[in-house]
C-alpha positions as CSV (number, residue, x, y, z in Angstrom):
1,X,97.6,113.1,59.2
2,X,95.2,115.5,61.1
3,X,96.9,119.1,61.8
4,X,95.3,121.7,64.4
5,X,97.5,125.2,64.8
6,X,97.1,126.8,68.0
7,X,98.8,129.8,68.0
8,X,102.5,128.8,68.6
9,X,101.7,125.0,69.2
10,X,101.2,122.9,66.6
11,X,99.2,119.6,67.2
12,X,99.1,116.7,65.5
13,X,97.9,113.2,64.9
14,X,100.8,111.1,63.3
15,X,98.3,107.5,63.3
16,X,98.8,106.4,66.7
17,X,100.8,109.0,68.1
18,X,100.2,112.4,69.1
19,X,102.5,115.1,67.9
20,X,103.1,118.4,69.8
21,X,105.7,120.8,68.3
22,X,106.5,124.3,70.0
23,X,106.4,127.0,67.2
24,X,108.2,129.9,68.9
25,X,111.1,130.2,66.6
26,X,111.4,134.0,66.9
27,X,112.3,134.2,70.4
28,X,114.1,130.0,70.0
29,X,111.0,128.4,71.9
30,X,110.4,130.0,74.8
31,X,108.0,128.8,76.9
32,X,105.7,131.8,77.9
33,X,103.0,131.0,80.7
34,X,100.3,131.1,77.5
35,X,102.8,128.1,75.2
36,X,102.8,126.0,78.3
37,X,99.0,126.0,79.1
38,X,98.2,125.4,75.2
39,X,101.5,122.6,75.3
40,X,99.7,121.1,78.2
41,X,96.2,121.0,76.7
42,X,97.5,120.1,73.5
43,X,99.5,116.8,75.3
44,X,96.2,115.9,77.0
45,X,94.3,116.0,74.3
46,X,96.2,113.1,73.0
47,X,96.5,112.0,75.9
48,X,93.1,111.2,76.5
49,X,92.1,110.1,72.9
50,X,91.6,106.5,72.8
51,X,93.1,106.9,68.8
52,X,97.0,107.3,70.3
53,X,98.9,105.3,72.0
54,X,101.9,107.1,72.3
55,X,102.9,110.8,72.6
56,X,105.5,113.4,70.6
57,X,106.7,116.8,71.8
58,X,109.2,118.6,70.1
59,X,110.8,121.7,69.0
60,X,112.1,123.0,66.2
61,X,116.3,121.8,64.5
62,X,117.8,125.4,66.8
63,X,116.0,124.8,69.9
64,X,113.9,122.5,72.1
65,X,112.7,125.4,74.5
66,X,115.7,127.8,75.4
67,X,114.0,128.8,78.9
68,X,111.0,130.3,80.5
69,X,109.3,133.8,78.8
70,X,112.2,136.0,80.9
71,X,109.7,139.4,80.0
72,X,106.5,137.5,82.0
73,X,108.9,136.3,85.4
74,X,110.8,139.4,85.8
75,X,108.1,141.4,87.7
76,X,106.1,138.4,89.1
77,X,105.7,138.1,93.2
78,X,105.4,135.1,95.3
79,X,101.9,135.9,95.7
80,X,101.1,136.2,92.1
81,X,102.8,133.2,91.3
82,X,100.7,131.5,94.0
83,X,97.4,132.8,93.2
84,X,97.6,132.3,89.3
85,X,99.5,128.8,89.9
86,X,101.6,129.1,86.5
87,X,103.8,126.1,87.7
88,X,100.6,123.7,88.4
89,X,100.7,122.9,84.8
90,X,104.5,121.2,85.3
91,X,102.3,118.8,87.6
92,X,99.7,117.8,84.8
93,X,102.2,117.1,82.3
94,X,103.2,114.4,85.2
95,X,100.1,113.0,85.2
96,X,100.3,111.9,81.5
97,X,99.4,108.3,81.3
98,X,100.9,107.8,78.2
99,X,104.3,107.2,77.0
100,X,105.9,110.7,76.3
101,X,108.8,110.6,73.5
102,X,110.9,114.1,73.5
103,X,112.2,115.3,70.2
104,X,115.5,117.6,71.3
105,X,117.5,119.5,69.1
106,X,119.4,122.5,70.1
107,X,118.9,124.9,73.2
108,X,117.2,122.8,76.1
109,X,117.8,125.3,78.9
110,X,116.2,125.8,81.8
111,X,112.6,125.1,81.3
112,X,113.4,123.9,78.5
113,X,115.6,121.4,80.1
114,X,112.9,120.8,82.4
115,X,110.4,119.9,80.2
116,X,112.7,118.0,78.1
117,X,112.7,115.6,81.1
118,X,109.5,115.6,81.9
119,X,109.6,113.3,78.9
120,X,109.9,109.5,79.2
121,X,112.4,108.8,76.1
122,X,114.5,111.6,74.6
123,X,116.2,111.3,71.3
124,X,118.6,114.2,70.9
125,X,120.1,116.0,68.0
126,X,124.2,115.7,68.0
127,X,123.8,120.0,68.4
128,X,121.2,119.6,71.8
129,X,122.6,121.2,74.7
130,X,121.3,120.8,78.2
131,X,121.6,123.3,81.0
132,X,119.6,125.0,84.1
133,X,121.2,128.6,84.3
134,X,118.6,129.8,86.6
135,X,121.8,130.9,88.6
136,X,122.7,133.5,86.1
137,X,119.2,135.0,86.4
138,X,119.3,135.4,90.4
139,X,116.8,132.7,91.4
140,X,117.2,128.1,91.1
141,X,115.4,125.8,88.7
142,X,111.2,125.8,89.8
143,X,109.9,123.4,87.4
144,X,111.8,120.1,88.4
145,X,115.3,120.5,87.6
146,X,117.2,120.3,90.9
147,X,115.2,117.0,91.3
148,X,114.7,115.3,88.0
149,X,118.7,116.3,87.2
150,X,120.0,114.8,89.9
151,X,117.9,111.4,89.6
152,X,119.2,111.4,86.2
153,X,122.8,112.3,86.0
154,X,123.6,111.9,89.8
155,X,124.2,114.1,92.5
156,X,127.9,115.8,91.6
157,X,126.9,116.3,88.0
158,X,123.7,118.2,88.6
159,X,125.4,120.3,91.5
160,X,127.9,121.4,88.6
161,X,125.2,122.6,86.1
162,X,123.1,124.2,88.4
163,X,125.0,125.7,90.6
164,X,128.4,126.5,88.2
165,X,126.1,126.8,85.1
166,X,128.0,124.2,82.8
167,X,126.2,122.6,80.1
168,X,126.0,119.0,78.4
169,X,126.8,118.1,74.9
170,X,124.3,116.0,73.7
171,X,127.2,113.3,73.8
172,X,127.4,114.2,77.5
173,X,123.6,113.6,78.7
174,X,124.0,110.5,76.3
175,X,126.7,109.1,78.9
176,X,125.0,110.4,81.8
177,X,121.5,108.6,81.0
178,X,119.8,111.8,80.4
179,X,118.6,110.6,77.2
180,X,118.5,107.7,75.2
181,X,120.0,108.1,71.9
182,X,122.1,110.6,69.7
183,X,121.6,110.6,66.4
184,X,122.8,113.2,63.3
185,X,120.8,116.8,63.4
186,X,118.9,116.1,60.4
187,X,117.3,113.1,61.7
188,X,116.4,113.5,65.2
189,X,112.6,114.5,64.7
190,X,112.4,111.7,62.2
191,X,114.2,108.8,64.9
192,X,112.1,110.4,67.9
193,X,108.9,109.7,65.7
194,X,110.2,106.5,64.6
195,X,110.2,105.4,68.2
196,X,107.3,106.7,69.3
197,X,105.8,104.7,66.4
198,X,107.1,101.9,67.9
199,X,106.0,102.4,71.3
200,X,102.5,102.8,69.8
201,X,102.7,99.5,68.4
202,X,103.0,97.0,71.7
203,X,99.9,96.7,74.0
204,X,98.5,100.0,75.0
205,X,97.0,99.1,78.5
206,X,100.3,97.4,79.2
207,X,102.4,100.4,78.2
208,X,100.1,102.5,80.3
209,X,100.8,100.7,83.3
210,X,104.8,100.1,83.1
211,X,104.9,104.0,82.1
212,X,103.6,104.2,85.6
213,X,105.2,101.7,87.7
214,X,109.0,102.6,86.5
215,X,107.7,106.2,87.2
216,X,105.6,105.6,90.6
217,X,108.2,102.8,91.7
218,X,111.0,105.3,91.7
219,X,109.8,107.2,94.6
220,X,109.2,104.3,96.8
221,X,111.5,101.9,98.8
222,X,112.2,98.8,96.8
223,X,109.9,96.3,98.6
224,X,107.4,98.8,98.5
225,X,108.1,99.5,94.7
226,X,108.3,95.8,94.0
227,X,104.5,95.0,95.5
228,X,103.0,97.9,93.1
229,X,104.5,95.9,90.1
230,X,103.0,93.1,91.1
231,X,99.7,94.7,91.3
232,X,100.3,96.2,88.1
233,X,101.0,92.6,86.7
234,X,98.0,91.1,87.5
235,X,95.9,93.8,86.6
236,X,97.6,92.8,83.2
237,X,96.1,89.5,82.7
238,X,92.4,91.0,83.2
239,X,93.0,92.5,79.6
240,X,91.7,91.3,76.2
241,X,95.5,92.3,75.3
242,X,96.7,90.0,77.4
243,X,95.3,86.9,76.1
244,X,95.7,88.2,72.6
245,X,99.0,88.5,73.2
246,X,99.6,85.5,74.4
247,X,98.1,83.9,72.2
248,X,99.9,85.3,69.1
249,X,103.2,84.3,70.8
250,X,101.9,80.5,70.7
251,X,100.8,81.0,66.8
252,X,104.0,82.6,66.1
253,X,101.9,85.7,64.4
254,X,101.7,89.4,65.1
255,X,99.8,90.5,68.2
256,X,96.5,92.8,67.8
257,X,96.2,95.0,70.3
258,X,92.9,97.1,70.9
259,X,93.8,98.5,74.2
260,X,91.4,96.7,75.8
């Protein structure tokens, strides 16, 4: 295992998968404008080495992220926002071709919530708690909350947390499809990494591509959505993965993949 610090951002190489861990536990993870560029560059690091096939971010057992750097957004202007385009790195984490596994345990609030779900797969600690209380603060989620909430939860549910502020139990995103599994405290890094461990293990090419047609397909009609899987499909069977895979199935052995 192959460990790089970057100032309050660890990064990692777990074999296959890439580990990102925020390291902010002073003020419980938040995610100053200077964490989120390093977060970012960390993830495409991995990303784009050919080595993993499947990425990690977490946080620490008392919080996931509990919200944006409040001391760096209290003075900034439209205009500054604009020029400097802070929230232009939300958009390159969507852009991550690779399956993304979030590690949550504890505080997930507001940016923290949103980049908890910028994540493909969450496993959550029984003590996560989700919430967008921008509201409090005078101004409305700007990261992807108001529209990744809603697609997740539903409508009525997402209205309640953003606009009354209530929060969800870990139980409660659990029954609202916000993440995929609950599991006790203690083990929620160690079950995040175990699926991420098994992500990395199926074909990589193959993972790319379903990654992005659930993802892509979701913001098209379903005919159009249905024609871009098919594409995807065929692309499939131009891989070396492909026929390996095949293949094993028939010899009734463990595929080989080489992400070609």
């Amino acid at each position: 295992m192959e460990t790089a610090v970057l100032d309050e951002v660890l990064s990692e190489r777990d074999g296959a998968v890439g580990v990102v861990r925020i390291n902010r536990p002073q003020v419980l993870n938040a995610l100053s404008y200077a964490v989120m560029e390093r977060l970012v560059a960390a993830l495409e690091a991995h990303d784009q080495d050919p080595e993993v096939r499947c990425l990690l971010l977490a946080g620490s057992e008392r919080a996931f992220a509990a919200g944006a750097d409040i001391k760096e957004l209290e003075s900034a202007t439209p205009v500054e926002m604009t020029r400097t385009g802070q929230m232009e790195r939300w958009d390159r984490l969507r852009r991550l071709r690779k399956p993304l596994v979030g590690a949550v345990s504890g505080f997930a609030l507001g940016g923290g919530c949103e980049l908890a779900m910028t994540c493909d797969m969450i496993v959550a600690s029984e003590s996560a708690v989700f919430g967008q209380p921008e509201i409090e603060i005078g101004t409305i989620p700007g990261a992807g909350g108001t529209q990744r909430l809603a697609r997740a939860v539903g409508k009525a549910v997402a209205m309640e947390v953003i606009l009354a502020g209530r929060k969800l139990s870990a139980r409660e995103a659990l029954a609202y499809g916000l993440v995929n599994k609950v599991v006790p405290t203690e083990a929620f890094y160690d079950e995040a990494l175990a699926l991420a461990r098994t992500v990395s293990k199926k074909a990589p090419l193959a993972a790319v591509l379903a990654k992005e047609a659930l993802t892509r397909g979701a913001d098209l009609s379903l005919e159009a959505a249905l024609d871009y899987e098919r594409k995807l499909f065929y692309l499939t069977f131009a891989s070396a993965d492909q026929k390996e895979g095949m293949k094993a199935f028939r010899e009734k052995r463990r595929a080989e993949f080489t992400g070609n």
